[in-house]
C-alpha angles and dihedrals in degrees: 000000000000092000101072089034116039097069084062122036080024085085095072101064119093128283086000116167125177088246085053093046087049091051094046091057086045109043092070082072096041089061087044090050097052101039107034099090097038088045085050093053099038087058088057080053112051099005138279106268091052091059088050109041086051091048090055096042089053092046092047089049085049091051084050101044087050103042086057101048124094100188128076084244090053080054092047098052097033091053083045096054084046092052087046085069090083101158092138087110095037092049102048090051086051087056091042084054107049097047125072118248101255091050093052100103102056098040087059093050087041079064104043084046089063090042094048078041095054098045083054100051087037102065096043086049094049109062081042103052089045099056079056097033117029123230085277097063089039077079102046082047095048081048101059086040090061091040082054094052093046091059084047092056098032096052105025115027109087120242088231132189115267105239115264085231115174114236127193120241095272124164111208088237083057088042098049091046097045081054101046095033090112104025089242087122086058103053092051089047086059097048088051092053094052105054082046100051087044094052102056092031075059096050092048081052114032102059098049083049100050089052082049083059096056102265127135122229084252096058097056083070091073101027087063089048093059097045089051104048086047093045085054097049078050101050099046089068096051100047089043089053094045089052093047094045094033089231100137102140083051093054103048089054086058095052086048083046086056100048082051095058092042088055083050103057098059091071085080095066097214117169103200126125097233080049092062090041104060095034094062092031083063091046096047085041095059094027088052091048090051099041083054099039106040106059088052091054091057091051097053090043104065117020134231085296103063104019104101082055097049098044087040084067094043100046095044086046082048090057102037083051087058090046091055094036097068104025103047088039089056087047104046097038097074080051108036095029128212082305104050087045095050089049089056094049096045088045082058113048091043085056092049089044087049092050105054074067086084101048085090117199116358125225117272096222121211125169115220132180111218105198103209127214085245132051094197126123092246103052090054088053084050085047104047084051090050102055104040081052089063117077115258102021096118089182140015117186121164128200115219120232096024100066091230135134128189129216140194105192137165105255089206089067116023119112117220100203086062092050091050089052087059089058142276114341118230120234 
C-alpha cells in the first residue's frame, strides 16, 4: 500500500528530501536483510509462534511509530522497525511443519498465491485509503492488519510439531560450499537483487510521473488494477509455456528482456493513458513472472540439505535489492536525473537477464513414494540417509506409521537401480 503512494505524500512531512524518501522506501529491506536468516534460526531453536508473535509485534510497534510521526526520521524508523519484523522464514517452516509431506507443495503455492494476491489488492488500496486517510493513517491501517494477523495466529493456526526430518552430518563450511560450488546461487541471488531494485527504483519514479501526466493520486488506483489484471493475462502464458516446453531459464531471460523494453520506453516521455498502460503492463508482467520463477528455482536446485543455506543468500540479496533500490535511487536521481536512473536500471536488468545464461541445465523435478519392507520408525530414518546420499534425490521425508518415504528427486540424474534398492516404488 506505501510503494505507489510515499514518494509522494511523503514530501509533506518534515525535513523530507527525495534521498530520505528514498531511504525510507528502502530501509524496510535493509532490516529484512539483515534479520531474515538469524529470525529463521532462532525459530529451529525456541519454536516457530514465538518468532512470529515477536515479529508482529515488532512490525505493529514500527506502523505505529511511523503513523504517528510527522517528520521524514519518524518514517525512517518507523519503515526499519517494520522491516525488523522479519518472521518470512519463520513463517514458511511453520507452515513445513504443519502440512503432510505429500501436501507440501500445495500448501506452499497456496502461500505464494495470498502473497501475489496481496501485492495486488494492496496497490489498488493504497492510492484509494490515502486519499481518505492520509499517509499517516496508511499506517494505522497496515497496523490493525498485523494485529489481525497476530490473533489469527495466536487463536487458529495450529502450534504444530516441527518435522522430525533426518539430516545428514553436515558442517555449515561443507553446506555453503556444496551451495556455492558452481556460482548458480549467485546468479539467482542477482536476479533477485535486481527486480527488486527495479521495483522499488519504479515506485520512487511512476507515480511523480502519472500526476505529470496529468493524473491525480486517485487515479493510480485504477490505473494499477488494469495493468495488473493485463500483466497477469501476459505472464500465464509465459509461465505455462516455460513449464510444457521445460524452458524455464529461457523464460526468465524474456521476462528480464521485458522489463528492459518497458525501461526503455519510458525514454519517449509520452503522456498518454494507453502509454502508461502498456509500459507497466510490460514491467508487472516480467517482475510477476521473476518473483514466481525464481524461488522455485532455487528450491529444485539444491535439495532439503542445503535449502535453508541457499534461500538464506537469495532472501537477504532480495532484500538488499529492495534497500538499494530505494536509497541509492533517491539519492542518484537529483544528480543523475530520470535519464541517468533509467540507464542503471536497464544496464541491470540486462546484466541479471545475461547471467542466468550461466545456471546450465535445470533440474527436471518428479516426485516419487518409495513404500518401504518395514513400517518402523527406524527404517524410515535408514531410509531417509540413504536416499539424500544418492545423487539426485533433492528431499527424503518419511511418515511414521505408513512405511513411506517421499522423495523429490531430479529426474535427469536419478538412478532408478538405487531407488529400487530403497523398496517398492509407488505408481
Amino acid at each position: 500500500m506505501l510503494l505507489p503512494v510515499i514518494r509522494i505524500l511523503g514530501e509533506d512531512l518534515e525535513g523530507a528530501t527525495l534521498p530520505l524518501l528514498g531511504l525510507a522506501l528502502g530501509i524496510y529491506g535493509l532490516s529484512q536483510a539483515v534479520l531474515q536468516l538469524p529470525l529463521g534460526l532462532l525459530s529451529d531453536k525456541i519454536g516457530r509462534k514465538p518468532v512470529i508473535y515477536g515479529g508482529l509485534v515488532v512490525f505493529i510497534a514500527g506502523s505505529l511509530v511511523a503513523g504517528f510521526s510527522e517528520s521524514i526520521w519518524g518514517l525512517i524508523i518507523g519503515r526499519a522497525l517494520q522491516g525488523a519484523g522479519a518472521i518470512a522464514s519463520a513463517v514458511m517452516a511453520l507452515a513445513a511443519d504443519l502440512s503432510r509431506p505429500e501436501q507440501r507443495s500445495k500448501m506452499m503455492a497456496m502461500i505464494g498465491g495470498s502473497i501475489g494476491l496481496a501485492f495486488a489488492i494492496s496497490l489498488i488500496l493504497g492510492p484509494i485509503l490515502s486519499e481518505w486517510l492520509s499517509l499517516q493513517g496508511l499506517f494505522f491501517v497496515i497496523a490493525a492488519l498485523a494485529f489481525i494477523a497476530l490473533i489469527v495466529a495466536m487463536t487458529v493456526v495450529p502450534r504444530g510439531d516441527q518435522a522430525s526430518k533426518v539430516h545428514l552430518n553436515l558442517t555449515f563450511a561443507e553446506r555453503w560450499k556444496h551451495v556455492t560450488a558452481k556460482g548458480r546461487i549467485f546468479v539467482l541471488a542477482l536476479a533477485v537483487f535486481v527486480i527488486h531494485w527495479s521495483l522499488v527504483a519504479v515506485f520512487m519514479i511512476v507515480p511523480d510521473k502519472l500526476e505529470q501526466s496529468g493524473f491525480a493520486l486517485a487515479q493510480h488506483s485504477w490505473i494499477y488494477l488494469t495493468v495488473l489484471i493485463l500483466s497477469i493475462a501476459l505472464m500465464v502464458p509465459m509461465m505455462l509455456g516455460a513449464e510444457r516446453k521445460k524452458m524455464h531459464r529461457q523464460i526468465m531471460q524474456l521476462a528480464f528482456f521485458v522489463i528492459v523494453v518497458a525501461l526503455v520506453s519510458l525514454f519517449t516521455g509520452f503522456t498518454h493513458i494507453a502509454f502508461w498502460l502498456v509500459v507497466l503492463t510490460l514491467f508487472f508482467a516480467g517482475f510477476n513472472l521473476l518473483e514466481a520463477k525464481l524461488p522455485s528455482t532455487v528450491s529444485n536446485l539444491f535439495g532439503s540439505q542445503y535449502r535453508g543455506t541457499a534461500l538464506g543468500i537469495f532472501s537477504t540479496s532480495q532484500f538488499l535489492g529492495a534497500f538499494l533500490g530505494g536509497s541509492l535511487t533517491g539519492y542518484l536521481l537529483p544528480k543523475l536525473g530520470l535519464e541517468g536512473i533509467l540507464y542503471m536500471n536497464i544496464a541491470l536488468a540486462a546484466l541479471a537477464g545475461l547471467a542466468l545464461t550461466f545456471l546450465g541445465k535445470l533440474p527436471e523435478i518428479q516426485k516419487i513414494v518409495i513404500q518401504l519392507d518395514d513400517t518402523d520408525k527406524e527404517s524410515g530414518q535408514k531410509a531417509q540417509i540413504s536416499a539424500l546420499k544418492m545423487p539426485g534425490v533433492l528431499e527424503a521425508i518419511a511418515n511414521d506409521g505408513e512405511g513411506k518415504v517421499y522423495l523429490q528427486v531430479d529426474k535427469s540424474r536419478i538412478n532408478q537401480k538405487d531407488l529400487m534398492a530403497l523398496g517398492q516404488i509407488e505408481g
